[in-house]
VMD Tcl script that draws the C-alpha trace (Angstrom):
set ca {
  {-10.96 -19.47 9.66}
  {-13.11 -22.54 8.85}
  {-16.13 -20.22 9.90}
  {-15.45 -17.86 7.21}
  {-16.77 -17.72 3.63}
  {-14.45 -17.30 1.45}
  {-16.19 -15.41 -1.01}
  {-16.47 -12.45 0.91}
  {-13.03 -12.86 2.94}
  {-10.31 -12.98 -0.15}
  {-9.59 -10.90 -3.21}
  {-7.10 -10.78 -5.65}
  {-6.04 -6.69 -6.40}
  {-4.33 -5.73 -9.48}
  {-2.27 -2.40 -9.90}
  {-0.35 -1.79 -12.28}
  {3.22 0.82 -11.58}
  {5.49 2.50 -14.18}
  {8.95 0.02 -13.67}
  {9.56 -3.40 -12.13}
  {11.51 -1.58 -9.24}
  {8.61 0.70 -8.40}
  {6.49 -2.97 -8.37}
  {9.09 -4.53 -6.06}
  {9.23 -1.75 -3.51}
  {5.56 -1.64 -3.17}
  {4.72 -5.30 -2.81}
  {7.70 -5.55 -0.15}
  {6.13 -2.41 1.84}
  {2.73 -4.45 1.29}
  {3.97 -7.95 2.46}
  {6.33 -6.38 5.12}
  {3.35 -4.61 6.70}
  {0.77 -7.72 6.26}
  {-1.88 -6.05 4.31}
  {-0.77 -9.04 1.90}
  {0.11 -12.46 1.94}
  {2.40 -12.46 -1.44}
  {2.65 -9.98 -4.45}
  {3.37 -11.76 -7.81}
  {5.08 -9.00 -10.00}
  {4.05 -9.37 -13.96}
  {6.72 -7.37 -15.22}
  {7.07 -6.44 -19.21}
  {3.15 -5.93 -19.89}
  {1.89 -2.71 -22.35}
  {-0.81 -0.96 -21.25}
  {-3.25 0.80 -23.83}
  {-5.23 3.42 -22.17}
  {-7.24 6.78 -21.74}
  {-5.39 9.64 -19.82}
  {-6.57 13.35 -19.67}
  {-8.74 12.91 -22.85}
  {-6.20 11.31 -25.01}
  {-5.01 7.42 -25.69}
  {-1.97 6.57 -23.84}
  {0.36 3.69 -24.38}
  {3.11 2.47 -22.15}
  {5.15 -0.40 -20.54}
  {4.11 -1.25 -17.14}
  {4.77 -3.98 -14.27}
  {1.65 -6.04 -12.80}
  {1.18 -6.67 -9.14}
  {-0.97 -9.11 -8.73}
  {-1.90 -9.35 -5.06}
  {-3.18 -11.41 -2.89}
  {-4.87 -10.86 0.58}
  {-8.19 -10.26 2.57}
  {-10.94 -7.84 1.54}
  {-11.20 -5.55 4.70}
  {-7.71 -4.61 4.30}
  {-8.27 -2.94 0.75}
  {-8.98 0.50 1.86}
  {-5.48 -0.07 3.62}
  {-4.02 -1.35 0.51}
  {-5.52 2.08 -1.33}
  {-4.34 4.10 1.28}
  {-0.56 2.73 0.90}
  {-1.03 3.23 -2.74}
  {-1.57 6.67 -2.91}
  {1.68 7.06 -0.24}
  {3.76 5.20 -2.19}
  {3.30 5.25 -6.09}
  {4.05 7.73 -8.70}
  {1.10 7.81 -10.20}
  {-1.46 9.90 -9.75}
  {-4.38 8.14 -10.08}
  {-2.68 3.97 -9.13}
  {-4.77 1.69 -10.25}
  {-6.47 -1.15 -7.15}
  {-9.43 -3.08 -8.23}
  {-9.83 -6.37 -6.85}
  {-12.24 -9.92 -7.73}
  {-12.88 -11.86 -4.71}
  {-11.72 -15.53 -4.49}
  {-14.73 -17.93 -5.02}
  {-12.68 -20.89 -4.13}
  {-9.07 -22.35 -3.08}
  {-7.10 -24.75 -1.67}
  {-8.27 -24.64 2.16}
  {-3.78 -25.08 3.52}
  {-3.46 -22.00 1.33}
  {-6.34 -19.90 2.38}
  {-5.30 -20.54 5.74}
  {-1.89 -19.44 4.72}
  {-3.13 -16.20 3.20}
  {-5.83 -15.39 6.60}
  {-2.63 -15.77 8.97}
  {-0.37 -13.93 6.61}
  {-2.62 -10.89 6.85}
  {-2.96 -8.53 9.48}
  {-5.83 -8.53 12.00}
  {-4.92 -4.65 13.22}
  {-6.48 -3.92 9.93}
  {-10.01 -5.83 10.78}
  {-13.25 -3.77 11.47}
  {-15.10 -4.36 14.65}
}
mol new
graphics top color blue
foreach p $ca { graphics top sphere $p radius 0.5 }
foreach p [lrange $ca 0 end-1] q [lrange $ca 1 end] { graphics top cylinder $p $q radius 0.2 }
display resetview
C-alpha cells in the first residue's frame, strides 16, 4: 500500500436513499461484500431537488461511504440492484490525505476481486 498514491486510490461516495432502513440494508450489502470499508448513515437530512421538470422536496438518509476508486463502477452497479430509486444518486471526491493506520485499514477492507489488471 505504501506504493500507492492516495489521491487516486480513495474516494468518499455519497448516495442518498428514501428511509434509514433502505440506507442500512445497502451499506451492510456494501460492507458485507467489500466494495467498502464502512458506510456512515446521515439519517434525517431534506433534500431540495429537480425531478421530471418540477422541484421536489423530501426526507432522505445519507450514506456516506468510504472505499477505493476502482471499485465504484461496482458500487454503481449494486446501486441500481438494490435501491428504489430510479436514478440513485453515487458521486464520489477522492481522499487527498489521511491517517496512513486508517488508509491501510480501508485498502485491506476492500476487495481486490474488484481490481483491474
Amino acid at each position: 500500500m505504501e506504493s500507492e498514491d492516495s489521491k487516486t486510490v480513495f474516494v468518499v461516495a455519497f448516495s442518498t436513499t428514501g428511509s434509514s432502513e433502505e440506507a442500512r440494508r445497502i451499506a451492510t450489502a456494501l460492507v458485507d461484500e467489500q466494495l467498502a470499508a464502512c458506510v456512515n448513515i446521515v439519517n434525517n437530512i431534506h433534500s431540495i431537488y429537480r425531478w421530471q421538470g418540477a422541484t421536489e422536496a423530501a426526507a432522505e438518509s445519507l450514506m456516506v461511504i468510504k472505499t477505493r476508486a476502482n471499485l465504484l463502477p461496482a458500487i454503481e452497479s449494486r446501486l441500481r440492484d438494490l435501491h428504489s430509486y430510479d436514478v440513485p444518486e453515487l458521486v464520489a471526491i477522492p481522499i487527498a490525505q489521511g491517517a496512513q493506520p486508517y488508509l491501510d485499514w480501508l485498502y485491506t477492507s476492500t476487495s481486490d476481486s474488484q481490481e483491474s489488471s
